[in-house]
N, C-alpha and C positions, 0 to 999 in steps of 0.2 A: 504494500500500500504506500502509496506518494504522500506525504506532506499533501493535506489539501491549500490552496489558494484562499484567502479569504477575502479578499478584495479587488476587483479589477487595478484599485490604485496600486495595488502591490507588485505589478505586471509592468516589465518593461519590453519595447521588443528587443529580440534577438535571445531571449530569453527561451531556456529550451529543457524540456525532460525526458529521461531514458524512462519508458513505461515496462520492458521487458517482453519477452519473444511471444508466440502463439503459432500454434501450425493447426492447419487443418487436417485432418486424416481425410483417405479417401473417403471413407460410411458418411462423412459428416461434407464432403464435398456432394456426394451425388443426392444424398438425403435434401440437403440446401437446394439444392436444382429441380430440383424432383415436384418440388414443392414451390417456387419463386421463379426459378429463369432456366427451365427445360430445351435446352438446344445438349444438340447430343456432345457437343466437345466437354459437356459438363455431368454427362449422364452415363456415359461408356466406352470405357477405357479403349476397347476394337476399333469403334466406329471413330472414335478422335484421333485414331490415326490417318483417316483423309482428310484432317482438317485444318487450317493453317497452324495451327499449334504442333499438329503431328503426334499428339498424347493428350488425356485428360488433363483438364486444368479447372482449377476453380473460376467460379462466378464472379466477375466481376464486383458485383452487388455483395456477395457473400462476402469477399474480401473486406470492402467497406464495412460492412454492417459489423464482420469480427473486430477490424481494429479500431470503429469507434465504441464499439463496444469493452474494448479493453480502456482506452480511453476515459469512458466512464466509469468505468466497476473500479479503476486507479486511486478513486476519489480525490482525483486533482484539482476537477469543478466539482465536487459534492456541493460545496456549500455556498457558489458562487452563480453555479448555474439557473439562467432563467429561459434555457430553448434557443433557438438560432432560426434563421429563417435560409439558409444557404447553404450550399457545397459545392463548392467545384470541384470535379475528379479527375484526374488520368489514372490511365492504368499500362504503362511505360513498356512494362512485359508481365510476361503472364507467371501466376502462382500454381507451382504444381502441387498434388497431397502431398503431407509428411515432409512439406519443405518450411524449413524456421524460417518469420521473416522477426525484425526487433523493431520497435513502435516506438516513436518518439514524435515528439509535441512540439511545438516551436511557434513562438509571440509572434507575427506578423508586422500589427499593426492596432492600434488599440484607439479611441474615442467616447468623449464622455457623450451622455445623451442630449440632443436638441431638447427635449424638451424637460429638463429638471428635475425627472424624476432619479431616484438612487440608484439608477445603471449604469452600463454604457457597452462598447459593441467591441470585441477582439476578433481579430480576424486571425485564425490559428492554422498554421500545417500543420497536420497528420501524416507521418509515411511511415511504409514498410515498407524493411529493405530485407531483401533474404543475407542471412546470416551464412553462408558458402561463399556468396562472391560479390556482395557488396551491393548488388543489383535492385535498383526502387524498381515496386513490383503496384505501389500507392502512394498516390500522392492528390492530399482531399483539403484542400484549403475551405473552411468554413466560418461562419459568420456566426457568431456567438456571443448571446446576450448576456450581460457579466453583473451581480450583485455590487455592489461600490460601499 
């Protein structure tokens, strides 16, 4: 668990946390597909080999959804968070099963609110990089409403 953040004013950018690794296994790749973004490079290991990946790989979606989900369960933002209205993603190359990637945080860009009330708006990278060869596999800049 992270030190959580207690105030957006505490936040500078360029400011950045190691959140620690997560891999998906396959059960939990094609499960994720199965159920959210069914295309067969995510559903079966044979058939994704005619596919431009050439092997199963995880979801896009599924990717995201893991490392903001590590992200939060971090309790980085437990106590600052009030929702975000943004994400912007790449997805640089692809996440294969049972491949580590390591999740880190990183301050962007930070703003208090127009209108006065005890917020304001952090604009924050998320990435994961596989832990083999250094490789951003995500990259999810998002727009994050911040307790003050």
């Amino acid at each position: 668990m992270t030190d959580p953040i207690r105030s957006l004013d505490d936040l500078a950018p360029g400011m950045a946390w190691d959140l620690g690794t997560l891999t998906l296994s396959q059960d939990e790749v094609v499960d994720f597909a199965t159920k959210y973004d069914p295309q067969y490079f995510h559903l079966d290991a044979e058939a994704a080999k005619q596919s431009i990946f050439g092997e199963l790989v995880a979801s896009g979606l599924h990717t995201l959804s893991a490392v903001f989900g590590r992200v939060m369960g971090s309790g980085l933002l437990a106590q600052v968070s009030l929702g975000g209205n943004q994400i912007d993603t790449k997805w640089p190359a692809p996440l294969r099963p049972n491949e580590e990637i390591a999740i880190r945080t990183e301050v962007l860009e930070l703003r208090p609110s127009r209108s006065g009330r005890p917020l304001g708006i952090a604009k924050l990278r998320h990435t994961g990089t596989r832990v083999s060869d250094g490789v951003v596999v995500i990259e999810a800049v998002g727009t994050h409403f911040l307790r003050r």
